[in-house]
N, C-alpha and C positions, 0 to 999 in steps of 0.2 A: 420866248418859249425855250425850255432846256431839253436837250438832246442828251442819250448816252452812246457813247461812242468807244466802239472796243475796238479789238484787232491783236493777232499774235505775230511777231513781225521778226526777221534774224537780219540784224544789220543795223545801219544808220536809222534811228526814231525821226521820223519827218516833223516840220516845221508845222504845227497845229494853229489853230484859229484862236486867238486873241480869245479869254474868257473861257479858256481852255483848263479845268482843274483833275490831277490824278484824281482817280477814286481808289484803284490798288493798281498792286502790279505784281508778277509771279518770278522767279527764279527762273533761269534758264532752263529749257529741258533739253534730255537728251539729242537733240535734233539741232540743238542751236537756237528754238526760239521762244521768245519772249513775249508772258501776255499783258495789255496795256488797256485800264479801263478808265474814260474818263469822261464828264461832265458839261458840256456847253451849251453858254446860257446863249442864245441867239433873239439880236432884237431886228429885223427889218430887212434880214438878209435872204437873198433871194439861193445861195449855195452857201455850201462850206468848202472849203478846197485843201486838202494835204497836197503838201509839200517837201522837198530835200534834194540835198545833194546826194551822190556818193550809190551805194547798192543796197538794195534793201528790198526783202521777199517779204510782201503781205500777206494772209491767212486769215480768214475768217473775218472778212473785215464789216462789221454790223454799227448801223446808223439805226436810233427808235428814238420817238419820245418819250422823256424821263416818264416812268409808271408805267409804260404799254409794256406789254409780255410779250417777249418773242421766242420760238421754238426752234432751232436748228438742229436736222438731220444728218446722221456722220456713215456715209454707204462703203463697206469696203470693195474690192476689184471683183467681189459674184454679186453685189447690189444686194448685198444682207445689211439690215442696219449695224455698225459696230459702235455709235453712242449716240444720245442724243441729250442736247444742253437749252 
């Protein structure tokens, strides 16, 4: 089964799972960080497990299977929605 697997991260890119393939990747934002989409084909495995060394802040970090639609909501500090993806 193939998974898509994203996350916008500022720092060291963690150690991914074997069969791991980019799909894209964005320019740094203002903030320091950086978004990473990618691909895994999964045969028999009961997890997937990221990995690294060193410091590294994740963001948004979303696991689906390849074709499922997913909706995430972005609330600012009065819980008004300020985007959603």
């Amino acid at each position: 089964m193939s998974y898509r697997l994203s996350f916008w991260i500022e720092g060291s890119l963690p150690t991914l799972p074997s069969g791991a393939s980019l799909i894209r990747s964005s320019e740094t934002d203002p903030n320091g960080f950086k978004y990473y989409e990618y691909e895994i084909s999964v045969r028999g495995a009961t997890y997937i497990s990221l990995s690294g060394t060193g410091t590294c802040k994740l963001d948004e970090l979303r696991l689906h299977p390849l074709g499922a639609q997913m909706t995430t909501y972005c609330y600012d500090s009065g819980f008004r929605l300020s985007a959603q993806m």
